[in-house]
Steps between C-alpha positions, in 0.01 A plus 500: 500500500713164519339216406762202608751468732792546371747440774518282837789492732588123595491425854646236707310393808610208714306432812700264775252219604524163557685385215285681227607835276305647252664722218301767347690584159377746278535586159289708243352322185281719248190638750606229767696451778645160646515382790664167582448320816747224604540322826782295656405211314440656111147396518303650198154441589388821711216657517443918495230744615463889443383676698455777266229387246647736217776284551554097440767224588502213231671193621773531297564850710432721237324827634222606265273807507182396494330870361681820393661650704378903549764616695870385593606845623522380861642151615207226491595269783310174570553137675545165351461185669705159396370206589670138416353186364609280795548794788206579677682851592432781323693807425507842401675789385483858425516631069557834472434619140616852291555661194904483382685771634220568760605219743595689836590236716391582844710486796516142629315580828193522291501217239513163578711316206467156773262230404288425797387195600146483607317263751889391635684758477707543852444872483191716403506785312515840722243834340590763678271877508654713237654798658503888374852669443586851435796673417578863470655614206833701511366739222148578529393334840279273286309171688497197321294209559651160406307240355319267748595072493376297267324246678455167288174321499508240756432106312308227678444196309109354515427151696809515721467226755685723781558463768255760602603843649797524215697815522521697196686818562592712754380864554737706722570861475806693578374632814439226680827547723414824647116452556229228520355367177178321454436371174151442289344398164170605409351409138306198363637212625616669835238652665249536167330140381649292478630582795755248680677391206828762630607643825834668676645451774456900669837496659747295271311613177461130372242455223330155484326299285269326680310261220573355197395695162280450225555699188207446361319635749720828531833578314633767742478726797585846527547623878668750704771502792478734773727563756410719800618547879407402813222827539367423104702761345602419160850466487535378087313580210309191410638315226331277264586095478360355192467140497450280217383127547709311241320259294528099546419310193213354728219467285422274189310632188163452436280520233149626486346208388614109551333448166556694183266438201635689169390405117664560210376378150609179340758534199668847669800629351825484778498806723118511552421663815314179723462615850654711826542358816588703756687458849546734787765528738456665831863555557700814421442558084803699478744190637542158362290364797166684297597425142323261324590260225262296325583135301333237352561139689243271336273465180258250419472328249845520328339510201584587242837632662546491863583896542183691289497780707769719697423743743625863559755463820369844628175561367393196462315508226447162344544456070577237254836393422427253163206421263262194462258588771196276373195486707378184329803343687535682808247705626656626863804477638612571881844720564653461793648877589764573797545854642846516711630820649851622556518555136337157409848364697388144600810457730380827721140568374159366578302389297115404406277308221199538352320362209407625150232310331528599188195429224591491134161698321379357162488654171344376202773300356328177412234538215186281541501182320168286358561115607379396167532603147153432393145469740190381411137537633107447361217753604133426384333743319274782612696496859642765680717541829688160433852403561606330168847428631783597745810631353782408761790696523854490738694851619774456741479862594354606878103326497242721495697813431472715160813264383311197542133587431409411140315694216362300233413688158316305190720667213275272208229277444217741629406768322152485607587507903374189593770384741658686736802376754450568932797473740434261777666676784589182709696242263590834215268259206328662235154422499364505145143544498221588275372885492282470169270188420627310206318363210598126383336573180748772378822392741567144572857581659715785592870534447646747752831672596557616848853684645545489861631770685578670844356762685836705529735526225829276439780606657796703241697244331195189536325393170161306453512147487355337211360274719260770585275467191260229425193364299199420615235252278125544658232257334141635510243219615190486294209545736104496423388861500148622515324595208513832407254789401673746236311782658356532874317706565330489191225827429166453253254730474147412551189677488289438810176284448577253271364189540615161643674253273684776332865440459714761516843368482742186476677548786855200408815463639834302400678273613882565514626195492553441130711227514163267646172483381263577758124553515364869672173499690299795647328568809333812656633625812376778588151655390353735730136598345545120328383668149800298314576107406816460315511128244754268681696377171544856285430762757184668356337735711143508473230724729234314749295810594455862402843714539358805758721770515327619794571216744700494764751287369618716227782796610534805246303339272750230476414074572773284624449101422811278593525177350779199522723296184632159623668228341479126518925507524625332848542650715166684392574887449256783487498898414243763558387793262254761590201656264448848520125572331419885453140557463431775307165673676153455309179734614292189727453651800215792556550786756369574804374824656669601807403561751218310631365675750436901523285793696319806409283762634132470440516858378708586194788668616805659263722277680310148523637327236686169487755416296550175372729258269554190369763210538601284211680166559645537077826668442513787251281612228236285655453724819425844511344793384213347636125525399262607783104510458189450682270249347203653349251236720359546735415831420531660821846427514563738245246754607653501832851461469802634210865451404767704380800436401828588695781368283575172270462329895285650670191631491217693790160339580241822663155552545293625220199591705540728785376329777512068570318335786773304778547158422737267307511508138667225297631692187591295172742633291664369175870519434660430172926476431657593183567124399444404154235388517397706826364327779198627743429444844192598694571563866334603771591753734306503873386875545421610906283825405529691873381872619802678552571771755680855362828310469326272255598229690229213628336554815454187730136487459503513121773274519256238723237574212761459241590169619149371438381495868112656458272544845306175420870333535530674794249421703518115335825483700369645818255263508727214446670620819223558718384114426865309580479714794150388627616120379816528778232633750270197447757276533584668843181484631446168426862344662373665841210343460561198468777466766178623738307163405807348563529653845081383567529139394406229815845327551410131423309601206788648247793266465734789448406620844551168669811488694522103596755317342630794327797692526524823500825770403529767761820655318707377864864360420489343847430560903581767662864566690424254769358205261847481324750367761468125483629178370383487144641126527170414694338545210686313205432115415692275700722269333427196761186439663662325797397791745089508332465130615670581844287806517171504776162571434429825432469725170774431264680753283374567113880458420427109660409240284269246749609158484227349775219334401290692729468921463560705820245732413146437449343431203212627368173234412432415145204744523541807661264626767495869509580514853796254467683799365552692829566173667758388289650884510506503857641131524773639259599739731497325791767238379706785389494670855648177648763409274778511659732529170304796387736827414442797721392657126209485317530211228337294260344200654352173361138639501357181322628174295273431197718137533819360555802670425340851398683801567215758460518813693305681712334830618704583803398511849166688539528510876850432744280490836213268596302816655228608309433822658685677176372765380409474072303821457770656323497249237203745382736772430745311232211474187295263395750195443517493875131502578444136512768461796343792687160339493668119597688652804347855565140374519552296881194411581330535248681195290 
């Protein structure tokens, strides 16, 4: 299969237009063609366009394939448009391409070797329907079909500004002298969406444009001409028009982002790979108008060179062109990138910027350096958690990164671990500070070596600095410690019991400070059972009471004393130690039988036993086996009652006898431990002796009689009852009683029953609904007495203070008579019945004036009316405080 052309015939086409000619001359070089436009005036600078994209026109003329080429067997025929710098005309013409010695040229009817102007061109181009011949054949009568016209793609350049219909071509068919034609399209563009953008004329078969073109929006058309007559019949076989919108170099590049942020790591060898930018092109990719070139415009700073970086003109990949990127000294710098089309031609292309901010990364190729050669610092003794110093230190790398952040290592001066060296995150210092309490009496100074490092390794090629070793002197500050007890807690032993003033140990401590004389003094602290006294100038410890294992204050056998060691140094220091006495257990404490309280049948029984034990406060061998016996008086303890033992614990206490009259029984018993010497307790043990039912458990009478509770007891508390009862009864009697001579007294005999001048508490808040609506202000003090002196006659208000020499109301003689009573009663009321100023209420009137000024009270109005036909009988009915006014105003007559 051929690979290359290998042969192209050389054309001359001239077209005859106003004063222009373009030659087409062609010549084959090595898998190319040529093709060398010229017009009248031997301009180079023109423009070419394939329409073929296998194919391509270079401005030089030169006809490149742009892929392989599969198959050359057949002529490959496509259109290329010419286009001048300064002519806004464009042209075309027809390349017709084949294999060497397979050129046929076909007959000039059919191929158009004329350039052809478009958009101004005085003629349009004709298609015509491709017609059918046949031929018979002189020897066999064979039919053969020719080959139909090869119809070119129709070119339309994109954003033509008309004017608008503009012919194209012209569709006519060979039988339009005999009949009728009307011509059609149909396809996108036509009648399809987008529809509008063509039409024909139906009768001259003129094909319109009838808008201008976008590319970029579509790149071609493919429809179909009809022709049919006047009744619809098709006259032609459709033929396809193809129609290819040629691209305008109509749209700039752009990239995909305004900003571009890349990195690439300080010191980089030339050629590192920075960045890509990137720029798109929506024109055709396979012309000049959609290549993009790429080129650096700007940088900044220009330093160290002005040109650091190029830039890949097609890919644009961004690298470094020379060394001595350092981001100590420049840590960014800002490309400014242009992408042109046409082949990055600035005379025809467009172009574009962006920027490229480009960040130079740091490595670790500046070793940490110590400021100074030699730091100092004092600590006091016995502290911990304290700076001594600051070691400062200066990296130029990236702060607070791995290549900045320091490490500080103490390589000698410390075996023991005293020191160690923190990283203070913010200002990169090393903290030294004490881990391990130091002792001025054994180290009065410290010579140390520390290396500073960084978190991330040096870069190849860097080497430590020596400045990155130093020495550090610490002095250790003598300080007054504490005195000091060798051993705390310190354990005796102790037997329990011994007595008070017994010294059982010399309790000292030191001083550290050996380098001062200083005087130690003791004090007790803390003694809980207060047994101990320690001597204030050697530390003896000496007992005040008996040591008792068995108090409360003493855990597992074990004492606990604390006591303090001060000395007179300034300022004053003091230390604790702790006594730990373990009192060994001595036989002084007896046992005791448990339990204390038990029941048995009155009739021996297999089962009524009780079992019993013993506690012992000692600690072993001083407790058990234990010893039980009954004492041999009184007799009848031992006649009545026997023990056996059980175990080394326990033992049974049963009847001897068979039968035991109810009652309680207080029991002795003697228990002995195994101490050395033994000790002996006698206990008692309460006994309730009951009947039992077949169960053998105590019925509820024999547990009554076991309790104690005989019939004499009995009936002892029945009679106890039966008087309290007949006290309450008395007292009874004798309250109703008396409240009956109460009842009988004569009224002016008993004071209690006398109701004059007394006032007596009927449990009444107040009047009843119609008593409460009225001017309480009636009633108050006045604050002027302007309207009393104003005031007539009459009966003045107890709220009135009378300021007139003379009373309104009568007053009663110096010695009463008892008649003048009723007479000064009734007088009373009369003046009240004709003061005018009286409230329509009842109210408290001036009832008498013991002198002047007195604001005593009264008993309200006894009677509202002057008639004295009322009727008082009822007075009989409210009890005997109301008898006295019954007889004064019930009795009529008879008074």
């Amino acid at each position: 299969r051929p690979s290359r052309i290998e042969d192209i015939p050389l054309p001359v086409f001239c077209i005859a237009t106003v004063s222009q000619c373009l030659h087409a001359n062609w010549h084959y070089q090595s898998s190319k063609g040529s093709l060398k436009f010229e017009d009248c005036q031997r301009s180079r600078e023109v423009g070419f366009v394939s329409s073929d994209p296998n194919f391509s026109v270079r401005p030089d003329g030169s006809v490149y394939t742009e892929q392989e080429v599969a198959n050359l067997s057949e002529p490959v025929q496509f259109m290329v448009t010419a286009r001048g710098l300064h002519d806004p005309r464009i042209w075309e013409t027809t390349v017709k391409l084949a294999l060497a010695g397979h050129l046929h040229p076909p007959p000039l009817s059919k191929v158009q070797h004329t350039a052809r102007l478009l958009y101004g061109g005085s003629q349009p181009r004709v298609i015509k329907f491709s017609r059918r011949h046949q031929r018979a054949s002189s020897a066999n009568s064979l039919r053969r079909q020719k080959r139909d016209w090869v119809i070119p793609p129709i070119n339309v350049p994109e954003n033509s500004r008309g004017p608008f219909p503009h012919m194209l071509v012209r569709i006519r068919s060979d039988q339009d002298k005999d009949v009728g034609i009307r011509y059609s399209i149909t396809g996108a563009g036509a009648d399809q969406p987008p529809s509008g953008i063509y039409n024909i004329d139906p009768i001259s078969g003129n094909m319109f444009v009838t808008q201008p073109l976008d590319r970029e929006e579509r790149a071609s058309f493919h429809l179909r001409a009809h022709a049919v007559d006047m009744n619809g019949n098709q006259v032609e076989n459709p033929i396809d028009l193809y129609i290819y919108v040629i691209d305008m170099n109509d749209n700039r590049p752009e990239f995909q982002n305004q900003v571009y942020n890349g990195s690439v790591p300080e010191g980089s060898k030339p050629g590192s790979s920075v960045m890509q930018v990137t720029a798109t092109d929506s024109d055709d990719s396979t012309t000049a108008n959609g290549m993009v070139r790429y080129r650096i415009l700007s940088q900044t700073p220009h330093s160290p060179i002005p040109n650091m970086f190029t830039i890949n003109s097609e890919t644009g990949d961004i690298v470094t062109v020379a060394a001595g990127l350092d981001r100590e000294k420049v840590s960014q710098y800002t490309i400014i990138v242009q992408a042109t089309d046409m082949e990055g031609n600035l005379n025809f292309g467009l172009s574009n910027t962006a920027t490229a901010l480009i960040s130079i990364t740091d490595i670790n190729d500046n070793p940490p350096e110590l400021t100074v050669r030699t730091f100092a610092g004092e600590v006091p003794e016995n502290k911990v958690n304290v700076v001594v110093t600051n070691l400062t230190v200066v990296d130029r790398d990236q702060p607070h990164s791995p290549n900045w952040n320091a490490v500080y290592r103490i390589v000698s001066g410390d075996p023991s671990g005293h020191f160690t060296i923190r990283t203070n995150p913010i200002t990169n210092e090393g903290m030294l500070t004490v881990v391990k309490p130091v002792d001025f009496e054994m180290n009065r100074a410290f010579m140390l070596t520390v290396v500073v490092s960084n978190q991330a390794h040096l870069a190849s090629g860097i080497q430590s600095s020596l400045q990155s070793t130093a020495g550090v002197t610490i002095s250790v500050q003598d300080v007054n410690e504490p005195p000091v007890f060798p051993v705390s807690p310190k354990m005796i032993r102790f037997e329990e019991g011994v007595p008070a003033g017994t010294t059982l140990t010399v309790f000292a401590a030191q001083d550290p400070d050996h380098f001062i004389h200083q005087i130690v003094r003791y004090s007790k602290l803390s003694d809980p059972a207060n047994w101990l006294k320690i001597n204030r100038t050697n530390g003896q410890i000496t007992t005040m009471a008996l040591l008792d294992r068995e108090s409360m204050y003493v855990k597992n056998n074990m004492y606990e004393a604390t006591f303090l060691a001060y000395d007179n140094g300034s300022p004053q220091a003091s230390g604790t130690g702790t006594l730990q006495i373990y009192l060994i257990d001595v036989n002084d404490n007896a046992p005791v039988l448990i339990p204390k309280e038990a029941q048995i049948c009155e009739r021996a029984r297999p089962n009524s036993r009780i079992n019993i034990t013993a506690s012992d406060a000692d600690a072993e061998p001083n407790v058990g086996p234990f010893v039980f016996e009954l004492p041999s008086f009184p007799a009848s303890i031992r006649r009545n009652w026997t023990i056996s033992r059980l175990s080394g614990d326990y033992a049974q206490l049963r009847l001897r006898i068979p039968y035991l009259e109810a009652g309680v029984y207080e029991i002795p018993v003697i228990v002995s431990d195994s101490g050395n010497p033994p000790l002996s307790n006698r206990s008692l043990i309460r006994i309730k002796v009951c009947p039992c039912d077949n169960n053998g458990d105590c019925s509820a009478t024999g547990a009554v009689a076991a309790a104690g509770l005989g019939t004499g007891a009995i009936i002892a508390i029945l009679i106890c009852i039966i008087i309290l009862l007949s006290m309450v009864l008395l007292f009874v009697v004798w309250m109703k009683r008396r409240e009956k001579e109460r009842q009988a007294k004569p009224l002016l005999i008993d004071p209690e029953d006398d109701v004059r001048d007394n006032i007596l508490k009927y449990d009444e808040e107040g009047g009843g609904e119609e008593d409460q609506d009225y001017d309480l202000s009636q009633l108050q003090q006045p604050e002027s007495l302007e309207h009393i002196i104003n005031k007539p006659t009459g009966v003045r208000r107890v709220d009135e203070r009378p300021v007139i020499a003379e009373s309104q109301y009568p007053v009663r003689p110096s010695v009463p008579h008892p008649g003048d009573i009723g007479d000064f009663i009734n007088d009373g009321l009369r003046a009240a019945d004709n003061d005018p100023t009286a409230p329509p209420y009842d109210s408290l009137l001036v009832f008498d004036y013991e002198g002047s000024g007195s604001t005593a009270g009264s008993v309200s109005s006894l009677n509202s009316t002057s008639s004295g036909d009322q009727d008082y009988d009822y007075l009989n009915d409210w009890g005997p405080r109301f008898k006295k006014l019954a007889d004064l105003y019930g009795g009529g007559d008879d008074d």
